[in-house]
N, C-alpha and C positions, 0 to 999 in steps of 0.2 A: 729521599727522605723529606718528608713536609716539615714547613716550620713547628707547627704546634708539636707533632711529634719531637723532637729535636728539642722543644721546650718541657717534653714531660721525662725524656730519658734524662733530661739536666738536674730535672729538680728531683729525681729518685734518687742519681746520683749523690745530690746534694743531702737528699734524707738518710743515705744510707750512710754518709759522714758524720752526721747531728745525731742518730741512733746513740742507745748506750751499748746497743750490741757494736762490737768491732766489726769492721769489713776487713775481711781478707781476700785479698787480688791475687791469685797465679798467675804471673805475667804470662802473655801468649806474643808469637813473634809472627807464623802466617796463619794463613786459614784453616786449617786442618788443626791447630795447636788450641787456636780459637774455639773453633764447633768443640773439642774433644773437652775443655775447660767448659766451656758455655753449659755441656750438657752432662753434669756433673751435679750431683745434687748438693745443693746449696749455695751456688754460683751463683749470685746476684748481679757482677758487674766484672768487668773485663778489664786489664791494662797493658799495655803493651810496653815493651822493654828494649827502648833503642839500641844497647849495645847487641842485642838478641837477632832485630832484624837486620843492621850491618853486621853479625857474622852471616847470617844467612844469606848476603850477596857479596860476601866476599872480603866486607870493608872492615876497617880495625873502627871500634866505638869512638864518639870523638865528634861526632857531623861530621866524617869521612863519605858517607854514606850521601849521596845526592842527595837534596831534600824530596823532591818528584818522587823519585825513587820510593822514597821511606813511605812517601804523602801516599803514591799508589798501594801498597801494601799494607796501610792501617787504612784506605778506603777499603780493600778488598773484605779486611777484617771486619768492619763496620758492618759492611752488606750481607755478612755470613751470617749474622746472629742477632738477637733479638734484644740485647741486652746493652744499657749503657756502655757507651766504649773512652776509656782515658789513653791520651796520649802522653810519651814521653816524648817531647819534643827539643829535650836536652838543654843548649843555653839558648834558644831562640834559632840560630841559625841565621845570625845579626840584626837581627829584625825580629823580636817577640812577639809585637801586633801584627803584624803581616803573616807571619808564618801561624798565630793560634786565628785568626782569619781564616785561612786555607785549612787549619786543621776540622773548623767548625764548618767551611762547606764541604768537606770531607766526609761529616756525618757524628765527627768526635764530639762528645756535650765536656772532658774535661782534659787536665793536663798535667804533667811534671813540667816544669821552669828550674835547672840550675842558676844557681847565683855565681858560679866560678869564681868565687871570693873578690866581685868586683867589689869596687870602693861604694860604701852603703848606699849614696844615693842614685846611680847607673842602674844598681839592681832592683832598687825599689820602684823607677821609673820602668823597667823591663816589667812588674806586676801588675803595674797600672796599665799597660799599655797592655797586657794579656786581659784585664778582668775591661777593660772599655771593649775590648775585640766583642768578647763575648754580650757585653749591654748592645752593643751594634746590632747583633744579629737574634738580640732578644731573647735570649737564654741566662741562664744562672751557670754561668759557664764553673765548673769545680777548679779552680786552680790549683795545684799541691805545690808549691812554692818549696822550690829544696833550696837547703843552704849548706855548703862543703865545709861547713866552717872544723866539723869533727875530721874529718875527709883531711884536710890541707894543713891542720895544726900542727904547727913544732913539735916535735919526737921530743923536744928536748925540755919544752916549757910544761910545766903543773897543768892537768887533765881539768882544772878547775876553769883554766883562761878559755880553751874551748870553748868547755859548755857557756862560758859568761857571752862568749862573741856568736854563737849558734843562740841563743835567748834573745840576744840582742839584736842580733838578723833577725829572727822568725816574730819576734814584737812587731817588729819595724812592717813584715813580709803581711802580718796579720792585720794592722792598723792601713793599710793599703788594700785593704780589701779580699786579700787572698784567705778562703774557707779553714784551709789547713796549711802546717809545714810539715814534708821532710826533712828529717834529718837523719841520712846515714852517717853509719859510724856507733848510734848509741848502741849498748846492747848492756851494758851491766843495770840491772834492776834499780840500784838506789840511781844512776843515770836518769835515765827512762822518769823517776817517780818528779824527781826535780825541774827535767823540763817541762812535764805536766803539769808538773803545781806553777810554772812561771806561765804557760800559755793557758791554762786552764782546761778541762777536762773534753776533749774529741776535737783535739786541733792538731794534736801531732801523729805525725804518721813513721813508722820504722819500716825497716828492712829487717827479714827474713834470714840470719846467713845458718848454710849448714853445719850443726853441731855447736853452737854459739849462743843463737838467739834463746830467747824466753819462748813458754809456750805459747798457746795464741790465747789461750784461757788467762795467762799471766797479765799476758800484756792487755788485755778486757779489764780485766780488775783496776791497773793500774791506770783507767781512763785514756788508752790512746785509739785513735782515734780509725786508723787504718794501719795494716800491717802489708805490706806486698813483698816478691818474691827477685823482683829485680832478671837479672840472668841467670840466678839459679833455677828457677824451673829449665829453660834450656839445657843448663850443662847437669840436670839429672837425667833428661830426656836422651843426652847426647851420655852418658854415663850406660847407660841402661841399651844402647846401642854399641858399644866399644866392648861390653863384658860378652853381650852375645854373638858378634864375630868375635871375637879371640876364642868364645869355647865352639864353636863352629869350625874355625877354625885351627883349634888344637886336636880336632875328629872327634865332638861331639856333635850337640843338636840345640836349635832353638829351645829358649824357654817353653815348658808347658803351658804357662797359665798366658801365654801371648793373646790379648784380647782383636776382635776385628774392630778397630775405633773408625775406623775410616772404608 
């Protein structure tokens, strides 16, 4: 992949963030999941879902997962398809600049960054040192900056101290230069409307969960700004293969509407 390329899937990337239309991401985990996503109409951009690709060689989520390892298989993903490709690259893999380095000679123009609820300023130096990678190698690198802070919050404390320490991360994550935050965890609507109104309108980005989340149409109106799917697309994928062995194997047959994707 040549520079200027690498610099035009960035900046599409980047416009499809600033959009009023919402991006929706179906995470993809190998190549096959990729092209099958990829060529899907309406598919604008790709993301891949670390916990996705370490079950698929075995490893529990976590950067269990060699980073080599992962780095191979989101190159692989890259080369299959035509479309901006984002990286979950988890908390760095102790090294944020280094590792979103390798992910942009990879072919990757963007990213997820865990903050693992380090103490604010570790984490904010881990965005800085992800969005200088990407000025390095001359791109408009997308950084999606997640903050656990809904993820990691006391069971026990007011839903209100959360959201104040996720605003408060994701200011901080934004004023450092990072495009967007995620923040998994939110899913209730007046949630969603308030950290909106505190980052301002196509800077946050949600998770997908099934049965839970808002529509995508919802969460468009309510100004966010990307929506993806995390490991859920995987475990419908892997759903959708455990219903048709068990009636296979309870002496029936394959679904009929089984498509040739591959």
């Amino acid at each position: 992949m040549t520079q200027t390329t690498s610099a035009d899937l960035a900046r599409t990337l980047l416009d499809l963030h600033t959009a009023p239309e919402i991006l929706v991401l179906a995470n993809v985990w190998d190549v096959v999941s990729a092209q099958v996503v990829a060529a899907t109409p309406g598919a604008q951009a790709l993301a891949t879902a670390s916990h996705s690709i370490a079950s698929t060689f075995g490893y529990a989520d976590g950067e269990n997962i060699p980073l080599e390892l992962h780095l191979e298989m989101v190159r692989r993903i890259v080369q299959a398809v035509n479309l901006p490709v984002s990286m979950d690259f988890e908390a760095g893999y102790g090294n944020p600049g280094d590792t979103a380095r390798r992910a942009i000679e990879a072919g990757v123009v963007g990213g997820n960054l865990e903050d693992a609820m380090k103490p604010l300023p570790q984490a904010v130096a881990a965005v800085e040192a992800v969005m200088a990678a990407g000025r390095e190698a001359g791109i408009d690198f997308v950084l999606n900056a997640r903050t656990d802070a809904m993820l990691r919050a006391d069971p026990a404390a007011p839903r209100s101290q959360a959201i104040a320490e996720a605003i408060r991360r994701g200011r901080a994550f934004l004023d450092a230069g990072a495009p967007v935050v995620f923040v998994p965890g939110l899913v209730a609507r007046e949630e969603i409307q308030e950290v909106v109104d505190a980052f301002g309108p196509q800077k946050l980005t949600v998770i997908s969960i099934p049965g839970a989340s808002l529509q995508v149409q919802d969460l468009q109106a309510l100004g966010v700004a990307r929506v993806s799917t995390g490991p859920f697309t995987q475990r419908v994928a892997l759903t959708a293969l455990q219903d048709a062995a068990a009636a296979l194997l309870a002496g029936g047959t394959l679904p009929a509407g089984t498509r040739p994707l591959n």
